[in-house]
C-alpha positions as CSV (number, residue, x, y, z in Angstrom):
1,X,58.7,22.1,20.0
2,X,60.9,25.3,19.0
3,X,60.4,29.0,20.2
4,X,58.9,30.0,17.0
5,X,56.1,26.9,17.4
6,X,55.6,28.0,21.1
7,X,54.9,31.5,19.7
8,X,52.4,30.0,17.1
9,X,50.4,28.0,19.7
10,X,47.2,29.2,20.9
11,X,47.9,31.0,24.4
12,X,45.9,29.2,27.5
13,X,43.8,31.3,29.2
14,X,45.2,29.7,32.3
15,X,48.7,29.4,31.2
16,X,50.8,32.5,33.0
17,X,52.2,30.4,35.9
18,X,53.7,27.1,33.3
19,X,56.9,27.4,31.6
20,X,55.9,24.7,29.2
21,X,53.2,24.1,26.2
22,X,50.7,21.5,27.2
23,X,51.5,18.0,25.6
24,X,49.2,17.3,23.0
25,X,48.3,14.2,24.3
26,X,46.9,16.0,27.3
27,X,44.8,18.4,24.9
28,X,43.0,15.2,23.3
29,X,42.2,13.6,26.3
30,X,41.1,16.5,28.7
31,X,39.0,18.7,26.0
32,X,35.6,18.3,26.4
33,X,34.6,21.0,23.6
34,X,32.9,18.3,21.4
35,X,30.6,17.1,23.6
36,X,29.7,20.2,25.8
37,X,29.5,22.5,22.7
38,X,25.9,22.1,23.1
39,X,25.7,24.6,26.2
40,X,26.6,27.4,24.3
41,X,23.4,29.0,24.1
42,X,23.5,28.3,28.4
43,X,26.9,29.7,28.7
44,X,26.2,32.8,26.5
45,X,23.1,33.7,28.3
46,X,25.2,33.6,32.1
47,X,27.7,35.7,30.7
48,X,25.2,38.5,28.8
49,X,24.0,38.4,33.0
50,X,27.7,38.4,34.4
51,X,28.8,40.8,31.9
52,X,25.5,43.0,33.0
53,X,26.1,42.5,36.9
54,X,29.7,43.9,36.0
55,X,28.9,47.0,34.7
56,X,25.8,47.6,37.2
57,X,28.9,47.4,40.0
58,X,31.2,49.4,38.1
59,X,33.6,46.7,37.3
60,X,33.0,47.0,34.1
61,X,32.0,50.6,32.3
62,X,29.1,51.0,29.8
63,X,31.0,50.7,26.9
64,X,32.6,47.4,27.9
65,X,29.3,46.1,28.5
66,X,28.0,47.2,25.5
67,X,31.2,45.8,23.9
68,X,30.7,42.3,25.2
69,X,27.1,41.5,24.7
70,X,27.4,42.4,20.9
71,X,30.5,40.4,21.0
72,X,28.3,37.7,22.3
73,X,25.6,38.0,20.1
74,X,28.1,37.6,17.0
75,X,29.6,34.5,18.6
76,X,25.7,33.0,19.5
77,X,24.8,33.8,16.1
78,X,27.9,32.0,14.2
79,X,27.7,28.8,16.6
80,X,24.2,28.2,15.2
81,X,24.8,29.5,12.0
82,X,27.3,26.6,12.0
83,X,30.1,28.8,11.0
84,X,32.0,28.9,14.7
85,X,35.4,26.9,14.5
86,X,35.9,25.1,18.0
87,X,39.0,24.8,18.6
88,X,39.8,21.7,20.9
89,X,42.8,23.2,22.4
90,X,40.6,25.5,24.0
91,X,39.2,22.7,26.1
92,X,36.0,23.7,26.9
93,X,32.6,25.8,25.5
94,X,33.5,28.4,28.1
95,X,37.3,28.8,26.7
96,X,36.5,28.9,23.2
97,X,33.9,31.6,24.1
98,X,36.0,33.3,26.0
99,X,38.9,33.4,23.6
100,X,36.7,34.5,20.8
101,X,35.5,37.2,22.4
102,X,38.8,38.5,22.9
103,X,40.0,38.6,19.6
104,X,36.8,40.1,18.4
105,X,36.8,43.4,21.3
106,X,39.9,43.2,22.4
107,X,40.6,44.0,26.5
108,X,37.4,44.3,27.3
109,X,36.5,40.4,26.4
110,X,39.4,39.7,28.9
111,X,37.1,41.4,31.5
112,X,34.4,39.4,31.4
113,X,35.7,36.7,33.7
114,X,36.4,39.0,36.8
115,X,34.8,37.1,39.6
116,X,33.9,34.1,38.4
117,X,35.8,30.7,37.6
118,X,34.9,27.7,35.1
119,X,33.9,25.5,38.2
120,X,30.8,28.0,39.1
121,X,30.2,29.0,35.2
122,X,29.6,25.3,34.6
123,X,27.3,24.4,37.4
124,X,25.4,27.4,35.8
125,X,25.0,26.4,32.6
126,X,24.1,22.8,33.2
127,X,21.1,24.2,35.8
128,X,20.4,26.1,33.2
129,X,20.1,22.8,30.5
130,X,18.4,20.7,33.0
131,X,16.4,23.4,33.7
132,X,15.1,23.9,30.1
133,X,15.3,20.2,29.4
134,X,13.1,19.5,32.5
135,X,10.2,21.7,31.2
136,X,10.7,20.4,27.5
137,X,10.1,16.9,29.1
138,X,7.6,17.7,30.7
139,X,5.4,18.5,28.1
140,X,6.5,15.3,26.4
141,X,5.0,13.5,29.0
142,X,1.9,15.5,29.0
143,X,1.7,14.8,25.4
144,X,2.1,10.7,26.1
145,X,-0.4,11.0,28.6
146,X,-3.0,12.8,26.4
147,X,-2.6,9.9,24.1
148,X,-3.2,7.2,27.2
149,X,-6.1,9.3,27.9
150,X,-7.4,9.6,24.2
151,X,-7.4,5.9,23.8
152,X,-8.8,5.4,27.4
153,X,-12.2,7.4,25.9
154,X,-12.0,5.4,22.8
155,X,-12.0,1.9,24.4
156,X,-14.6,3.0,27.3
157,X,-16.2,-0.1,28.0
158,X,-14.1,-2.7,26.2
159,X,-12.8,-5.5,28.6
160,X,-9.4,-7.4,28.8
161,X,-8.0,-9.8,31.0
162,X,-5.7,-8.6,33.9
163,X,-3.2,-10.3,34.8
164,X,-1.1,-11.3,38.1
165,X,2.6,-13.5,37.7
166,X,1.8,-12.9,33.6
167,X,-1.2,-15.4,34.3
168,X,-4.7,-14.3,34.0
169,X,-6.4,-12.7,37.2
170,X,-9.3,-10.5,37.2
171,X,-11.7,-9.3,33.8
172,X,-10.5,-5.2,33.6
173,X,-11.7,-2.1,31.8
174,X,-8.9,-1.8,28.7
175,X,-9.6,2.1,29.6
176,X,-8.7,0.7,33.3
177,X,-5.5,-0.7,32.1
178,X,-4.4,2.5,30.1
179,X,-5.4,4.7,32.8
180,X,-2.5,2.7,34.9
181,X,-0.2,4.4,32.6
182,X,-1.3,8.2,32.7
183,X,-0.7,7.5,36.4
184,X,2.2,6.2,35.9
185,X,3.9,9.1,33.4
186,X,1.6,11.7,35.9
187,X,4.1,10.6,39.0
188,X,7.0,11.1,36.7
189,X,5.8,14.5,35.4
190,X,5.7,15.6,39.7
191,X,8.6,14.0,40.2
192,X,10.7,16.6,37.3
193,X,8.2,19.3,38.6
194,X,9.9,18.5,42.0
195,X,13.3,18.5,40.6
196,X,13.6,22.2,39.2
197,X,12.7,23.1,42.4
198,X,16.6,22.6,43.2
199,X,18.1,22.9,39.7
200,X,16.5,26.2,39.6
201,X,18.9,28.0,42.2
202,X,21.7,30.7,40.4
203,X,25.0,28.7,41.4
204,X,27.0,31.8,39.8
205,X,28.8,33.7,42.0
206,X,31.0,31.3,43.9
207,X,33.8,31.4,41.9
208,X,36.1,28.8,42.7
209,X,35.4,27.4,45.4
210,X,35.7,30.5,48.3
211,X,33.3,32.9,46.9
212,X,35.0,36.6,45.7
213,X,36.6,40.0,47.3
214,X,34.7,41.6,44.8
215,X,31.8,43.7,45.3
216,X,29.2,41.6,42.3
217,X,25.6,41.2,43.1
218,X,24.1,37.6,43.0
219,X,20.7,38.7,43.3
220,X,20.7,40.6,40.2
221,X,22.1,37.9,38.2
222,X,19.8,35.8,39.5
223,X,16.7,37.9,38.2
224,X,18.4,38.1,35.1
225,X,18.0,34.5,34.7
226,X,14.9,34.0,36.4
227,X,16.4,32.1,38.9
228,X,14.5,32.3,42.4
229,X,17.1,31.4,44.9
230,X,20.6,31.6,45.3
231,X,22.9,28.9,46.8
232,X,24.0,29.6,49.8
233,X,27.3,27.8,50.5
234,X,30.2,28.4,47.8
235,X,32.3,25.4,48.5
236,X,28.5,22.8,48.0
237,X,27.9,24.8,45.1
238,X,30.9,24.5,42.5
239,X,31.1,20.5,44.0
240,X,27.1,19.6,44.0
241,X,26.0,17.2,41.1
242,X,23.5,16.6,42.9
243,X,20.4,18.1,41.4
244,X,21.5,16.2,38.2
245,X,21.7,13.1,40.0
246,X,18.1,13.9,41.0
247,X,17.7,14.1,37.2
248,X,18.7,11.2,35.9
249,X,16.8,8.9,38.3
250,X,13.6,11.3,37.3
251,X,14.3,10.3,33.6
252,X,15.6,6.6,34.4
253,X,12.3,5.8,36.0
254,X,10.1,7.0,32.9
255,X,12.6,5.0,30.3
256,X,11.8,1.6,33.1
257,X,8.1,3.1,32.3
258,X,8.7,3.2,29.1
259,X,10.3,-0.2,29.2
260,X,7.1,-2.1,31.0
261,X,4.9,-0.3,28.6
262,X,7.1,-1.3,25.3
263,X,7.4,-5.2,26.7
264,X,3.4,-5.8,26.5
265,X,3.3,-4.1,23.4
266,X,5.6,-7.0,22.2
267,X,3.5,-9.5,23.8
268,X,0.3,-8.1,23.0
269,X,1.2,-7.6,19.1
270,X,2.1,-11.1,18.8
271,X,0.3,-13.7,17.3
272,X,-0.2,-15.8,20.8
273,X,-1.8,-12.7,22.1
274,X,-3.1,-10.5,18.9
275,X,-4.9,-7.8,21.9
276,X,-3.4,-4.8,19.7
277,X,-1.9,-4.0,16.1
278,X,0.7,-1.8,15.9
279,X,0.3,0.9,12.6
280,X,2.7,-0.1,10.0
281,X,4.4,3.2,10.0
282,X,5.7,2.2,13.2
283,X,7.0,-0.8,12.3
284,X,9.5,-2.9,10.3
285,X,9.7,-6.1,8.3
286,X,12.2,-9.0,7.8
287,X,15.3,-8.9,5.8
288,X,14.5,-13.2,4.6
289,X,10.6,-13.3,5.6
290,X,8.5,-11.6,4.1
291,X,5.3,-11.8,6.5
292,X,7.0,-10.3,9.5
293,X,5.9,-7.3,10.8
294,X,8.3,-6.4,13.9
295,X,7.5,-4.8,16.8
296,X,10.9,-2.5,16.4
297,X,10.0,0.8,18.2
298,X,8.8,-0.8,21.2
299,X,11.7,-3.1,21.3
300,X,14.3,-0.3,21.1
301,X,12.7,1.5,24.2
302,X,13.1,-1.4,25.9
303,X,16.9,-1.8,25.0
304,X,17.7,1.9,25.6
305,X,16.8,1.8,29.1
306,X,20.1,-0.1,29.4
307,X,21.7,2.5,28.7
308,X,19.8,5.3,30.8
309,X,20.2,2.7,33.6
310,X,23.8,3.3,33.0
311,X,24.0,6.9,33.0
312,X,22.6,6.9,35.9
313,X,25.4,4.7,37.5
314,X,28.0,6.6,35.8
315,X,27.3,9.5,37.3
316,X,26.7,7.9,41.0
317,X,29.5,6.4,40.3
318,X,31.7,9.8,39.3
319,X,30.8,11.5,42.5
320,X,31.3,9.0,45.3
321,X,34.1,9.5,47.2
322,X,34.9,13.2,46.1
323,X,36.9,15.2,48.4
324,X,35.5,18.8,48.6
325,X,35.0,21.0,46.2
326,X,35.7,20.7,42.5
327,X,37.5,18.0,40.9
328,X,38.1,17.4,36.7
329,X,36.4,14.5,37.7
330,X,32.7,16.4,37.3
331,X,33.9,17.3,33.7
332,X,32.1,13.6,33.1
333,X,29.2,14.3,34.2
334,X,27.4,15.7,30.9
335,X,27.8,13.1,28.8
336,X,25.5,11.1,30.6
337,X,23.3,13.8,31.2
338,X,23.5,14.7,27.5
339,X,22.7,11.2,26.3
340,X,19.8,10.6,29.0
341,X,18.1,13.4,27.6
342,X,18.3,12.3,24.1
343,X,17.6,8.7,24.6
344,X,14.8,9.5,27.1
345,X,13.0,12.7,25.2
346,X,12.8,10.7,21.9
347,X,11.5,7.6,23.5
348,X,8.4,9.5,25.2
349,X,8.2,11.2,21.8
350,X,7.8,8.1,19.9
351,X,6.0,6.4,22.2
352,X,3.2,9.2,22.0
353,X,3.0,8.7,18.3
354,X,2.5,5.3,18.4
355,X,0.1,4.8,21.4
356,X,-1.8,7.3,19.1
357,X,-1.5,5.0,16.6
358,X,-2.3,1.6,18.1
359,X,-5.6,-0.2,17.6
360,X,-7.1,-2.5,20.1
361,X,-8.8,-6.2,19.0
362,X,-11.6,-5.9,21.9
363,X,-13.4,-8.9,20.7
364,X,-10.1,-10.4,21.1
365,X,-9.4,-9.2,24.8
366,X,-13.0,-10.0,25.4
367,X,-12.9,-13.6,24.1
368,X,-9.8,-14.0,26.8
369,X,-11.5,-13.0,29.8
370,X,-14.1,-16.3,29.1
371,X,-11.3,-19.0,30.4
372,X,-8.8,-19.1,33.5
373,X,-11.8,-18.8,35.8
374,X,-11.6,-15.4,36.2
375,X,-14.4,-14.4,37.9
376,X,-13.6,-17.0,40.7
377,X,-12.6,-14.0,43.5
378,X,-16.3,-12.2,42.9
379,X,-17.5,-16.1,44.3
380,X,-15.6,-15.0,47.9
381,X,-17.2,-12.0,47.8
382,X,-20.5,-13.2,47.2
383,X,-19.7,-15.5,50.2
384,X,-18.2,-13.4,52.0
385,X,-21.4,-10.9,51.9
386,X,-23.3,-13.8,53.0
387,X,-21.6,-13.8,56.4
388,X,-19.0,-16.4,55.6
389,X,-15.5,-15.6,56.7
390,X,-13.4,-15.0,53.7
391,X,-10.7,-17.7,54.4
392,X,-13.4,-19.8,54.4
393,X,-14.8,-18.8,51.8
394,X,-11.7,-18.5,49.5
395,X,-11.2,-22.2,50.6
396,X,-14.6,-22.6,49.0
397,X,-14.3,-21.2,45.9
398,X,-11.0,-23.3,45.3
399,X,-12.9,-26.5,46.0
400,X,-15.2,-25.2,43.5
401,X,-12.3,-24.3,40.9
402,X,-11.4,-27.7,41.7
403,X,-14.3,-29.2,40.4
404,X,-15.2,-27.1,37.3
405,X,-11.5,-28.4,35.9
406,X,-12.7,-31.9,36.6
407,X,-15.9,-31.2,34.8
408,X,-14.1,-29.3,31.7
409,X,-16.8,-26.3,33.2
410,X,-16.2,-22.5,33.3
411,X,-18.1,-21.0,36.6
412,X,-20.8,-19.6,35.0
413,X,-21.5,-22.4,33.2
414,X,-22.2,-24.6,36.5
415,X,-25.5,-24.9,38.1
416,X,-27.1,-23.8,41.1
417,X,-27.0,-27.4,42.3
418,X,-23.4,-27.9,41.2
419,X,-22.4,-24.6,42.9
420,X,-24.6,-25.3,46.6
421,X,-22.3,-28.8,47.1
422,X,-20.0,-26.3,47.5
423,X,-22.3,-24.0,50.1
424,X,-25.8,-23.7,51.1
425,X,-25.3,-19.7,51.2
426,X,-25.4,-19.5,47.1
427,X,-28.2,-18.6,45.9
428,X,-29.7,-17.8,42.0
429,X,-28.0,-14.2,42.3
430,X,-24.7,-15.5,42.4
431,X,-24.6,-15.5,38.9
432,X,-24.5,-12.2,37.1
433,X,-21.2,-11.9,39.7
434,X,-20.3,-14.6,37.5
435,X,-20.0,-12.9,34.1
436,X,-17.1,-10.6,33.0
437,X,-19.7,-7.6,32.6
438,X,-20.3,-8.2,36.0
439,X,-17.4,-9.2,38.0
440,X,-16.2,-5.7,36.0
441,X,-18.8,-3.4,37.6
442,X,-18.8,-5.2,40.4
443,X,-15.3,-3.4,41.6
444,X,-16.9,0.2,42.8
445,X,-14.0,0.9,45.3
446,X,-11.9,3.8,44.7
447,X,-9.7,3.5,42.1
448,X,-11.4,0.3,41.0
449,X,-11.8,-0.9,37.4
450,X,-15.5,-0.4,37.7
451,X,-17.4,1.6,34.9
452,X,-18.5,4.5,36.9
453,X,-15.6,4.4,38.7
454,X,-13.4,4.8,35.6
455,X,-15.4,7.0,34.1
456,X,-15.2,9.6,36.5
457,X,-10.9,8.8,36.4
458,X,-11.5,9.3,33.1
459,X,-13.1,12.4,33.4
460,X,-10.7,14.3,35.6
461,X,-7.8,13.0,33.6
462,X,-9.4,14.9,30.5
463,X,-9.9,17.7,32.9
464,X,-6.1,18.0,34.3
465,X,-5.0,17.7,30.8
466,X,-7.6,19.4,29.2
467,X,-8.7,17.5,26.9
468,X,-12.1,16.9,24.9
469,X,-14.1,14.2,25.5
């Protein structure tokens, strides 16, 4: 490379203490700039603080404040406007900020970084992403529960199989088995709740590892960003991942939802099963047969929990066995945050739209319930109310099982003299137990798939989410 070349090259804002240009080589590989460009919005917002923290402790005067935060505003305002060039020599959103600003006010852009490094301005603006992802996701889930609970209200009444080992079990409410699922997403709604709680601390402040000599004011910044805490250790801060760790596993667990939900979808669109029909807007067909209709979406938010899975380990992965405090390492550690919120936040998004969307064949799930000897546990109960010890009686009722496959007989369909070989303690009332309305409202425990019971789940679901009946 010759003088005049060394002359043209953009100046690092790192570079007074190396004699030599960085080899280009290194520029491709370390820059980060085309992937993290999407915290600009994060990083502009800490620095309008910084920059106001500054001036507010006379490190900076008025006018330089005043300077910077219009400076800001143009550079916000041509990065969405698309008409920001990011320059990947620059290495980083922060850099090509920085540098801008520079050249747009002069000196006083150069000021702007006085007590604070890349390694604390980076663990700020990824809080401050999670932290704004967390709550849109949030609502997302609120959104996919609404449509669990909608359905729930629709299908009040209607009973389905449940099943055990994929086998048939127990008759349920279908509003039963939906309500599984609001319970489900509920957990992983707390669960991101819980998290802000520690992405929602100001990490700014630190610097680079040691904290600064200079008087700022980490409170202040903090209200300025409405965070409520501080951290309190300046070598854990620039170094902790851990928050986002906490995030990924939040999000991982509602793709695996996700994932259970989308694989009986696929079985129960099917022709062997036929419980639901997926709306053809949320479907595909065949390229060669032209009666397919394919179960696509759900199939895709099965396969992208691979992938989430993976982030997950990627980033586990990145930070064991780091030494104290920052290492370049971390600079991995928002691509798989990046891509676990897309992949996760569209997946609850369509998933919304087509549990919205999806129609239930109840005579169908009804007509399924009638084989498999399904109400075969309400027997031991019925025995078991009549003083018999339940081993005993489950022994019992398999003897009886037994016999009604001999005979080609469902239960009900046996007679009192069939059923008494069995035991002397059944009487005529064993047999409303013994149909799927009954072995249904039979279940009145807490949390049961009995009708009162799920009505009133139903109910307070409607209430937390407020919804309509």
């Amino acid at each position: 490379m010759t003088t005049q070349d060394a002359k043209n090259q953009p100046a690092k804002m790192w570079g007074g203490r190396f004699a030599e240009t960085t080899a280009a080589s290194v520029e491709a590989f370390t820059a980060s700039i085309q992937y993290d460009c999407r915290l600009y919005r994060h990083d502009i917002a800490g620095s309008r603080a910084h920059a106001k923290m500054l001036a507010k402790q006379g490190l900076l005067t008025d006018d330089e404040r005043d300077q910077i935060l219009k400076g800001l505003d143009e550079i916000e305002a041509e990065i969405a406007g698309g008409t920001f060039v990011f320059r990947p020599e620059l290495e980083d959103i922060h850099m090509n900020i920085e540098k801008t600003l520079v050249e747009k006010i002069g000196p006083a852009g150069a000021k702007l970084h006085t007590a604070r490094s890349r390694n604390d301005q980076v663990a700020l603006d990824i809080r401050l992403y999670l932290r704004e992802e967390s709550e849109r996701l949030i609502e997302l889930l609120t959104g996919l529960q609404k449509a669990f609970v909608k359905q729930a209200r629709q299908n009040l009444g209607a009973i389905m199989p449940g099943y055990t080992h994929l086998q048939r079990a127990q008759p349920v409410l279908v509003s039963h088995h939906l309500l599984a699922y609001y319970e489900m997403f509920g957990r992983d709604r707390e669960r991101l709740v819980d998290g802000l709680k520690r992405i929602n601390i100001l990490p700014l402040g630190a610097a680079a590892l040691a904290g600064t000599g200079l008087p700022i004011d980490r409170e202040f910044v903090a209200r300025e960003l409405n965070f409520p805490a501080i951290t309190a250790n300046s070598m854990d801060t620039v170094g902790d991942r851990d928050f986002a760790v906490e995030f990924l596993a939040a999000a991982t667990l509602i793709q695996l939802h996700l994932s259970r939900l989308s694989e009986e979808l696929v079985l129960w669109s099917s022709e062997e099963f036929r419980f639901v029909r997926l709306a053809d807007a949320y479907c595909t067909g065949s390229s060669i047969m032209p009666q397919k209709k394919n179960p696509d979406i759900p199939e895709l938010i099965r396969g992208k929990s691979g992938r989430v899975v993976g982030n997950l380990m990627a980033l586990i992965t990145i930070l064991k066995g780091l030494p104290l405090t920052y290492n370049r390492d971390l600079q991995e550690d928002k691509e798989p945050i990046f891509d676990t919120v897309d992949t996760v936040s569209r997946s609850v998004a369509i998933a919304a739209e087509l549990m919205a969307n999806l129609s239930f064949n109840t005579e169908r799930l009804l007509d399924c319930t009638r084989g498999g000897y399904m109400t075969a546990t309400d027997l031991a109960d019925y025995l078991v109310r009549k003083n018999i010890p339940f081993r005993e009686a489950h022994a019992i009722v398999g003897r009886t099982v037994a016999y009604c496959i001999e005979q080609n007989k469902e239960l009900p369909e046996l007679a009192i003299e069939e059923l008494r070989q069995f035991s002397d303690r059944i009487d005529e009332d064993v047999f409303p137990l013994l149909t799927v309305a009954g072995s249904v409202n039979s279940r009145r425990s807490a949390g049961g798939t009995g009708l009162e019971r799920v009505g009133e789940a139903l109910a307070e679901a409607e209430r937390r989410l407020g919804c309509t009946p």
